[in-house]
N, C-alpha and C positions, 0 to 999 in steps of 0.2 A: 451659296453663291461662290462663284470661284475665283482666287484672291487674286488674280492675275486683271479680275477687271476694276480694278479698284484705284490700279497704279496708273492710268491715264486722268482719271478723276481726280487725282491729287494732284495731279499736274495742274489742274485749271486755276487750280490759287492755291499759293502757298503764303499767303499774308494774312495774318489776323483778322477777321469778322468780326465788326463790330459788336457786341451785344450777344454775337452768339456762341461766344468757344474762347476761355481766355483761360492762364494758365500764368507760373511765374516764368519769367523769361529764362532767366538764369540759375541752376542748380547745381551744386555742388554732391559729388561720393568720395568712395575711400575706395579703393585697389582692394576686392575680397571680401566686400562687405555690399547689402544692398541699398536700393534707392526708391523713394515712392513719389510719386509726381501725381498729384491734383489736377482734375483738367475739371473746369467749371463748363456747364454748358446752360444755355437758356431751356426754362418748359418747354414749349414747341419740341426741344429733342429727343426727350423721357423716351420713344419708344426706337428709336433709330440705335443701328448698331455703332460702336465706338472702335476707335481704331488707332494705334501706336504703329509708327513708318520711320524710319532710316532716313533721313534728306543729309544728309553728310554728301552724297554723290546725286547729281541730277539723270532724271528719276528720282524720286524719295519711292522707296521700299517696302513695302508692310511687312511687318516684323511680327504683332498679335492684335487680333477682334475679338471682338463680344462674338457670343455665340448665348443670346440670353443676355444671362448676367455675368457673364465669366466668360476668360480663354485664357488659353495657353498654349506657350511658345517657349520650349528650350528653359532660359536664365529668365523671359518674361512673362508675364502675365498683367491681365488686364479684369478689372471688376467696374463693375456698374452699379451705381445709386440713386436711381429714380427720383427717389423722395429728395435727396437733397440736390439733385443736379450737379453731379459729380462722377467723373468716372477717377479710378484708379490705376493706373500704370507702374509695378514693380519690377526692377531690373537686380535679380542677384547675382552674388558673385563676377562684381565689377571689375572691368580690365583694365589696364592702362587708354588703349588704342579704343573704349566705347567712347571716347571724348567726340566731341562734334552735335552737330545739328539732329534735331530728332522732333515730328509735328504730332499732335494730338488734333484728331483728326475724326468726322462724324459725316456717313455715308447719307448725303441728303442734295435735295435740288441745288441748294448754293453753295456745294462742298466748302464746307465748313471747316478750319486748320488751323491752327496757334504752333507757330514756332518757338523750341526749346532748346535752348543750349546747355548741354550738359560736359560739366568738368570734373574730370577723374583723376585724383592724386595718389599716387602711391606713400603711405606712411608706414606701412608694413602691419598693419594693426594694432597698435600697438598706444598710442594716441592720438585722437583729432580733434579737432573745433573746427570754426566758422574761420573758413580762410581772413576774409573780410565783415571787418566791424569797424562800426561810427560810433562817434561822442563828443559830445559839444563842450565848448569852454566851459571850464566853472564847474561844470557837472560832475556827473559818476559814470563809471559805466561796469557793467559785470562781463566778464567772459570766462564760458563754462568751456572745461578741457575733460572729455571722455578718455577712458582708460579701458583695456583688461585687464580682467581680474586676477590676472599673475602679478598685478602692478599694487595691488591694495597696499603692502605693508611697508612700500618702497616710497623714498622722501620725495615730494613733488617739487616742482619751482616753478618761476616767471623771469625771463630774461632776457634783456635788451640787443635786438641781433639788427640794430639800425650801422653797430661795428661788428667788425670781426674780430675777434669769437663774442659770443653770444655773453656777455656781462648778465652776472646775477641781480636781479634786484630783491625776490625773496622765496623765499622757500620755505617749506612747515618745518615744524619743529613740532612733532606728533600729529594734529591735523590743524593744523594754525601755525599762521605764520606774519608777521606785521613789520613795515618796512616805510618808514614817512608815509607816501599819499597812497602807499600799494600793500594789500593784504589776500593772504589768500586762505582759503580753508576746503579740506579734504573730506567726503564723503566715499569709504570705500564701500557701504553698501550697493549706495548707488553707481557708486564706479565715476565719479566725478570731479575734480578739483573747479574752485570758483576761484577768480581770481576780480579785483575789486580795485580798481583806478578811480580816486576820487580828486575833485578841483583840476581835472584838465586843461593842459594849456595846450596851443598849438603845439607847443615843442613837444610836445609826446606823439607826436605822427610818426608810422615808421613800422619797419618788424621786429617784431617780437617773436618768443617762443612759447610754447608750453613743454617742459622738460620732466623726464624722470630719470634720476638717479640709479642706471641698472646698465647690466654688460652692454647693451646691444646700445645705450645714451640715446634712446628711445626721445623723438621731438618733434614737437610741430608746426609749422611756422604761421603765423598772423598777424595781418598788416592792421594798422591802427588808425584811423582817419579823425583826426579832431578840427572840427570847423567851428568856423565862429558863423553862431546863428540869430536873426533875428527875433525879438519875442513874438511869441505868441497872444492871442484876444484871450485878456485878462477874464479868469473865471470868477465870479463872485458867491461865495460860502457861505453861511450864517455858523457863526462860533460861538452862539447861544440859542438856548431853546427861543424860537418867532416869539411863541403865542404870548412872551411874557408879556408885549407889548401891548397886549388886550387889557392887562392891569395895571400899565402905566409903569411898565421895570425896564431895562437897558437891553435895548438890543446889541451885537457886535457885527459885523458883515465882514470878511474878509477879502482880499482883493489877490490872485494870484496866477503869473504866465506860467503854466507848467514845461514849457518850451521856449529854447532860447540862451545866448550866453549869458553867463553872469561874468560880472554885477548887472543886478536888474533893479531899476528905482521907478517906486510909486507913488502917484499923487491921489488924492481924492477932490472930484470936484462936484460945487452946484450948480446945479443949469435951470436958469426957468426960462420965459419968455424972451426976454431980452437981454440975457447975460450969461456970463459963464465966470467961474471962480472959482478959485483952487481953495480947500478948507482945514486937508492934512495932507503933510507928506509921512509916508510910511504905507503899510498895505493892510492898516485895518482902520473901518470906522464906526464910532461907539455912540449909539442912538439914544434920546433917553428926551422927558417929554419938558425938564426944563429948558432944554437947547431948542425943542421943534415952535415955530410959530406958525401964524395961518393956518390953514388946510389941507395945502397940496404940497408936496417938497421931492425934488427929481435928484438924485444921484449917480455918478458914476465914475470907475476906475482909472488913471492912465498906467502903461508900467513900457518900460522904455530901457533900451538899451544903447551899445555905441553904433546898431544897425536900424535905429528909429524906436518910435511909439506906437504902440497898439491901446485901443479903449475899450472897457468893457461895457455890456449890456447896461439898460439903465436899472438903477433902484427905485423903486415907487414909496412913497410914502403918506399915507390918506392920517391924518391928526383928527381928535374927538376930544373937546373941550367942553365941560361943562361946568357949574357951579361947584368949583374944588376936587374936582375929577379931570384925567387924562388920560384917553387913551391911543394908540396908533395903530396902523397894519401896513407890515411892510411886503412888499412882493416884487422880485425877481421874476423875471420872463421865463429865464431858461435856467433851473434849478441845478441841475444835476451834469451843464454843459460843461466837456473837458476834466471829468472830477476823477474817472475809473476810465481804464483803459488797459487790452491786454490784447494779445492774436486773436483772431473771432475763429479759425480754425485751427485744432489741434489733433495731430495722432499720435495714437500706441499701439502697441501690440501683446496679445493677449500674453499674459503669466510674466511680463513686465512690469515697470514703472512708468508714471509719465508724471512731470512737475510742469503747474501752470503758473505764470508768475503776474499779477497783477497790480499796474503801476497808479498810483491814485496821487492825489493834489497835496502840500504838506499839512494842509488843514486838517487834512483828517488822520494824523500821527496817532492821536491819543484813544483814536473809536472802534468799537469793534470789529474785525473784518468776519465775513462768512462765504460761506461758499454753498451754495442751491442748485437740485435740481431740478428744472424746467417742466411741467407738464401743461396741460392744455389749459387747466384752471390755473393752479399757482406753482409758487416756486418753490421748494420744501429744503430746506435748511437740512444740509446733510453732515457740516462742521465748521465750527466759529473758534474764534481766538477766546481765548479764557487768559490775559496778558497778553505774552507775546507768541502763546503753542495754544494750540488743540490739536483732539485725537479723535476718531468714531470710526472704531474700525478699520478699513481699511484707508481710510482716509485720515490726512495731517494737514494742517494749514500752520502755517510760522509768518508772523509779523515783523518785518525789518524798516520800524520809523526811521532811521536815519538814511535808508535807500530808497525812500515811500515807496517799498513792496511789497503786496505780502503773498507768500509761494503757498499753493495746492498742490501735494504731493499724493497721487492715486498711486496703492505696489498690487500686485496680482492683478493685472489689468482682464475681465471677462468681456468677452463681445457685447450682452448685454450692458455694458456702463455706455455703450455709445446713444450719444442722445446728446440735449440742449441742456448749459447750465450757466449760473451765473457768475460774477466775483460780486461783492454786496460790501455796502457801509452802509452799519446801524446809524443814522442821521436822520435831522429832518431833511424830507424830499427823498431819502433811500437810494443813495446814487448805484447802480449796478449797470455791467456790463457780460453783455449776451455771447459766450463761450461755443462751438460746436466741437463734440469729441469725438473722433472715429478711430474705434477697438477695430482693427482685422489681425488674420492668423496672415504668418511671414515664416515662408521655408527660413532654414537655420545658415548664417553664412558660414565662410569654412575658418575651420577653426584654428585659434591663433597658440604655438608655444610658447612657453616661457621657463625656466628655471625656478624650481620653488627652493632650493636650498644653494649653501655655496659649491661652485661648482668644481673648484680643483680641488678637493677632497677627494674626488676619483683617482687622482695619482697617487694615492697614496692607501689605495681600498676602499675609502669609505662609499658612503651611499650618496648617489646623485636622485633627485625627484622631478620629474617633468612635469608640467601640467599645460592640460586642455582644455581649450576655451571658444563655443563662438560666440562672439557678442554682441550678436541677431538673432532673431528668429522666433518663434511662438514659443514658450516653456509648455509644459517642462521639454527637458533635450535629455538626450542618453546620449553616454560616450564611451567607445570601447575601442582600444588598444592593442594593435595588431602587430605580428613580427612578420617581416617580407623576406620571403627566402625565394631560391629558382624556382622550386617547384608550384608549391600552394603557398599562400599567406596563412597563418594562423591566429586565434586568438588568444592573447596571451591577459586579458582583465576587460571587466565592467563597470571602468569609474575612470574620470577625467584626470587621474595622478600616474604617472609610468614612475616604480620605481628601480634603480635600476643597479645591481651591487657585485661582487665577482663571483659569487655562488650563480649568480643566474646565466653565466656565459659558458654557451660549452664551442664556440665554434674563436677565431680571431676579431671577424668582421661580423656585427651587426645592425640591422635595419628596424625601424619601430614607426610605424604612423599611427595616426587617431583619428575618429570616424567622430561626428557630431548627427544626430539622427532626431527629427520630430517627426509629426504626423505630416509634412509638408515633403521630404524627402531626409537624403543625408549627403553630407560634403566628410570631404576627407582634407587632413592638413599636411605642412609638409612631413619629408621623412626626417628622424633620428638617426643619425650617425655614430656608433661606435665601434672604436679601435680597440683593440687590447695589447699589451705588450706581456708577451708570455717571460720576457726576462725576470720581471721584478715579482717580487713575493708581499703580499699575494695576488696581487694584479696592481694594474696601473691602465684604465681606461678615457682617455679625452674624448667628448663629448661634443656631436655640431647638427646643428639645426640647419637643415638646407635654404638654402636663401633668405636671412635675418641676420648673418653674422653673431650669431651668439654661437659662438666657439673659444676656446681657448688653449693653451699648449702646457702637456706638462714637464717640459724640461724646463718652461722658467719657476714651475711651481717648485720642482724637485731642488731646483739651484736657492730657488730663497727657502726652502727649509731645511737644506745642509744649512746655507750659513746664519742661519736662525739657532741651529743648534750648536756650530760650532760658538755663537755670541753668547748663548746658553752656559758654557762648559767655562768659556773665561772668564765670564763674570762672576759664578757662584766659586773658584776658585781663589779670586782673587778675593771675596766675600769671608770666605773661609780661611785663608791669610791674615787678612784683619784682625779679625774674632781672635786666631792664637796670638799675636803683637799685643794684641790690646791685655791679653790673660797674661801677657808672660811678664811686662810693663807692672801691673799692680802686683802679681807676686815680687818682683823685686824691691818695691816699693815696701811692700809689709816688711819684706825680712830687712831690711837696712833699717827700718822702723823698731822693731823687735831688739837688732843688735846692740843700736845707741842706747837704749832706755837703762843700760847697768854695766857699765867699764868695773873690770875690778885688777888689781896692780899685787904682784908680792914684791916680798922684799927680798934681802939676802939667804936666813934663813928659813928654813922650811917650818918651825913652829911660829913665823910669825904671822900676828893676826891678819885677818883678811879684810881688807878696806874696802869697802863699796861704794860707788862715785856714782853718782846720779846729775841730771840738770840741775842747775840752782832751783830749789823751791821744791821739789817732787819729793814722793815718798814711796818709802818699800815696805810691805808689810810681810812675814813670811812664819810660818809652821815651821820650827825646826823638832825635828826627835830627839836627833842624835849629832854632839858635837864632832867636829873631825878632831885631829888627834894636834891640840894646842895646851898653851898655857892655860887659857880657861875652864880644860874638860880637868884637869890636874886637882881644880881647886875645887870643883860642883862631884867629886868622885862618892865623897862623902855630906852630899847635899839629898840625902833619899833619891838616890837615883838620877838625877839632873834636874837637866831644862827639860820641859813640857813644854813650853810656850814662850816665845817671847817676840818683841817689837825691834824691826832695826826702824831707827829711820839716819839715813845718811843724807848729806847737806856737804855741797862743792864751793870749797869758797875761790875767788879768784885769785890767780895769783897777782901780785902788785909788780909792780915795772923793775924791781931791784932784785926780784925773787926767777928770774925767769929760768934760772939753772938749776933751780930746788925741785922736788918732787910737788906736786900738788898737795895742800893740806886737805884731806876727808876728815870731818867729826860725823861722830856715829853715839846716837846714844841707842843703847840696847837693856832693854828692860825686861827682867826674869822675874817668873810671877812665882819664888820662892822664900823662903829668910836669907836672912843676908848671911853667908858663908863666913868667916874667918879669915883674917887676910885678903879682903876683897875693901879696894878702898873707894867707899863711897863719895860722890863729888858734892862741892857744895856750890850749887849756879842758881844765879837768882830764875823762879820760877818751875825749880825742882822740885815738887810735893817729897814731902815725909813721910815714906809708905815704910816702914818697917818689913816688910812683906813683899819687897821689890829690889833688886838689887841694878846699881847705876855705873855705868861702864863709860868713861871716854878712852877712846882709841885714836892715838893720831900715828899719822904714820907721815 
């Protein structure tokens, strides 16, 4: 058919059809990366071609059709799903200027059209989320922040940009991070930071960031909308096993709004014929067959907030009374109403991950979750909680009671996983909710730089390491690394790291790109920028990434590592200063220590004896051989030889107040371990032993 006739037909209506063609209105991309847009269509169109159009300008434009089940166009493509009544619309390597009006569109008698508004923000790749996100008073809310994987080992954060500049409120501290009612935690497998808002007030309306700590202060912005919400029709639970009530044991029912501001407050009441009455306030009621009388007995929930009351369904209760037996049967209308809830449509893309998050009632905190998948007969149990984790393969589920969530994590995503599955709680009644998954293959987007090491270490030789990333596209991807000269481009590796060091540069100026390649096509990213400066030894090259701003200069690197060294050189100088004051301080100390310990004084004559003056109290022990040449050696001549050995010990006494012009009195006793000599006169003091064999010397001077 020839696309030119297609573009008055769209002309006839460009307004939604009822029932027959509907789509989300509003979508959001990222500058560089692509976009997949669901267009639902009724039966009746399973065999009709589908069609994606440009309405930005009147005329709306066709841009790509089915041709079958597929087409393509340029940056789009379009697929078709018969069975599920869905076609597909992918727009890669998104612009700034794709922004505007765009119809999903189906060539049939009552042209069929759903208008789309798509919005393209430019983040640089680097990270994004959900521009816009809700959360009610009182509650929680999560918001996931995607990343490249140059980002994994870089600190995350969340930060308040309702002022200017952007106030921290928290950030990981490895991959966690906790901050009063805000926490966040880091998964760099999967390339995501969560960040975690609990007890919302209105005052938290406003923008925020998602932030990483890197040269380029890489951010994203998101607005927060906290409203205060009416509750929701109170769901009713049983929080023990029914059947006990067949044996006459206690039942419990629970009462709870899953929706709505808190504080939320509940009544229980009874209703029969002609009354009504309240029985407990709180949100559980406890059944048991002393309390029941009669036959018949009707229950039911209130729970109420400052925006009204909603009621729940009623509780039936039929009582069985006999001769010292009781039994009851209680039933709920609608079991399993409001209990599980999650998207009913999810995609991924193959050699990917995708996480399904599944929000369920608080009641069921403590019970098993599962996750099934769907066939025509039943539902097959493909991984369950075993606590709060399980694992089967390629498949994880994680339970978070105090978020009532619990996350299915699919990694290596195959075409064949696309199909129907459940979320499940092991309960009575079985609450689950019906999941659809769609696996397609997705050309690869182009791919984003980053710096994997420090980057001024280039001015000073060292090694810079680049790396490439797209963070779309089917896996596996190959990536190879190219140097741009006039002539040809070459290839200079086959792996997503450029490293880059002064041995590899033979020219001043160099150029480097990197190529990202799957079975869908390949993109290219921007260029590497290197400078060299042939002055310095042995090179000095700054490093810049075309349009990202990650660059930097090495003359302020060079200036803070001169005066890094010169802070270097007077510090250990001054260190070393020290160290000698401090040595030369206790040597002086010893020797002036050393000096005092033994003053000795002569007198007029040179044969007189030698006095030795010590502190009051202290003693001198000493080896003499051989006298010096005195009175004493005169008389020990004919003493066999002399002294061998002998004891001084000297004692200072003070001098008294009348004395101060006298010499200082020293006693000395000195004890020779021979006979007593001849003319040596022995002393008599009390406490002087009688050693025959000793000779006793005072010496005053």
């Amino acid at each position: 058919m020839d696309k030119t006739m297609w573009i008055p037909i769209l002309l006839i209506s460009s307004l939604p059809v009822s029932g027959a063609l509907w789509a989300k209105t509003n979508v959001r991309g990222v500058v560089g990366r692509a976009i997949t847009i669901d267009c639902h269509y009724a039966a009746e169109y399973r065999p009709h071609t589908k069609l994606w159009c440009d309405c930005r300008w009147n005329p709306c434009t066709l841009l790509v059709a089915t041709n079958g089940k597929h087409g393509r166009n340029g940056r789009m493509s379009i697929t078709d799903n018969p069975a599920r009544g869905i076609f597909t619309v992918t727009v890669e390597d998104l612009h700034s200027e794709d922004t505007g009006w765009y119809g999903c569109g189906i060539t049939s008698v009552d042209h069929a059209i759903f208008n789309v508004y798509l919005k393209v923000s430019d983040v640089s790749g680097a990270v994004w989320a959900k521009k816009n996100v809700r959360g009610v008073v009182g509650r929680a809310i999560k918001i996931d922040c995607h990343y490249a994987a140059e980002y994994r080992s870089h600190t995350k954060y969340w930060c308040d940009w309702k002022w200017n500049p952007c106030t921290l409120l928290v950030a990981t501290n490895g991959q966690h991070g906790q901050s009063g009612r805000v926490s966040i935690t880091d998964n760099p497998a999967r390339g995501i930071f969560t960040v975690t808002v609990e007890d919302l007030h209105s005052g938290d309306t406003g923008w925020y960031g998602c932030g990483i700590t890197s040269v380029d202060h890489a951010i994203f912005t998101v607005y927060l909308k906290v409203s205060d919400e009416p509750v929701s029709t109170p769901v009713l639970r049983y929080l023990s096993p029914a059947n006990v009530s067949r044996l006459g044991g206690s039942v419990s029912v629970s009462c709870e709004s899953v929706n709505g501001s808190f504080p939320i407050h509940y009544t229980w009441f009874e209703k029969n014929d002609y009354w009504v009455s309240s029985i407990v306030s709180g949100n559980q009621l406890d059944l048991s067959c002393e309390f029941l009388t009669g036959q018949h007995r009707r229950y039911y929930c209130g729970a109420s907030n400052n925006h009204g009351t909603k009621y729940s369904e009623i509780l039936n209760v039929n009582i069985f009374k006999g001769a010292g037996t009781c039994s009851y049967v209680t039933e709920i209308y609608n079991a399993v109403s409001g209990a599980l809830w999650a998207e009913s449509e999810v995609s991924g893309v193959v050699g990917r991950a995708i996480t399904i998050d599944c929000h369920y009632a608080a009641v069921y905190r403590s019970h098993t979750k599962y996750w099934c998948h769907e066939t025509s007969r039943q539902c097959t149990h493909v991984v369950e909680t075993n606590g709060k984790h399980g694992q089967s393969g390629r498949v994880s589920i994680t339970d978070n009671p105090a978020g009532g969530i619990f996350t299915v994590t699919v990694v290596d995503l195959h075409s064949g996983d696309t199909g129907w599955y459940r979320c499940g709680i092991t309960t009575p009644g079985q609450p689950t909710f019906k999941v659809h998954l769609q696996v397609s293959e997705e050309p690869v987007s182009v791919p984003t730089l980053g710096f994997l090491s420090p980057t001024n270490v280039s001015c000073l030789g060292g090694s810079v390491s680049v790396s490439c990333e797209s963070v779309r596209g089917t896996l596996p991807i190959s990536y190879s690394w190219y140097e741009k000269t006039p002539s040809v481009d070459s290839k200079i590796s086959d792996n997503n790291t450029l490293d880059l060091h002064c041995q590899s540069f033979k020219h001043q100026h160099h150029q480097y790109y990197c190529t990202a390649s799957n079975q869908l096509g390949t993109k290219s990213s921007k260029l590497v920028n290197v400078s060299i400066s042939s002055s310095d030894t042995p090179c000095s090259f700054p490093v810049k990434i075309n349009g990202t701003g990650l660059e930097y200069s090495c003359v302020t690197s060079k200036r803070s590592k001169y005066s890094s060294w010169i802070t270097y050189i007077f510090v250990s100088g001054v260190t070393v200063l020290l160290l000698i004051l401090i040595i030369a301080f206790f040597w002086y100390r010893k020797r002036k220590t050393k000096g005092s310990n033994c003053n000795t004084s002569h007198g007029e004559e040179n044969n007189e004896i030698q006095d030795m003056a010590v502190l009051e109290g202290n003693y001198i022990d000493a080896n003499l051989q051989q006298l010096g040449n005195n009175r004493a050696a005169d008389h020990l001549d004919n003493n066999e030889g002399g002294i061998t050995y002998a004891v001084v010990n000297c004692q200072r006494k003070s001098r008294s107040s009348h004395d101060v012009a006298e010499n200082t009195v020293v006693y000395a006793d000195v004890n020779f371990h021979r006979k007593l000599p001849k003319g040596i006169w022995k002393p008599h003091s009390t406490g002087t032993p009688e050693n025959p064999e000793s000779i006793y010397a005072s010496v005053v001077s």
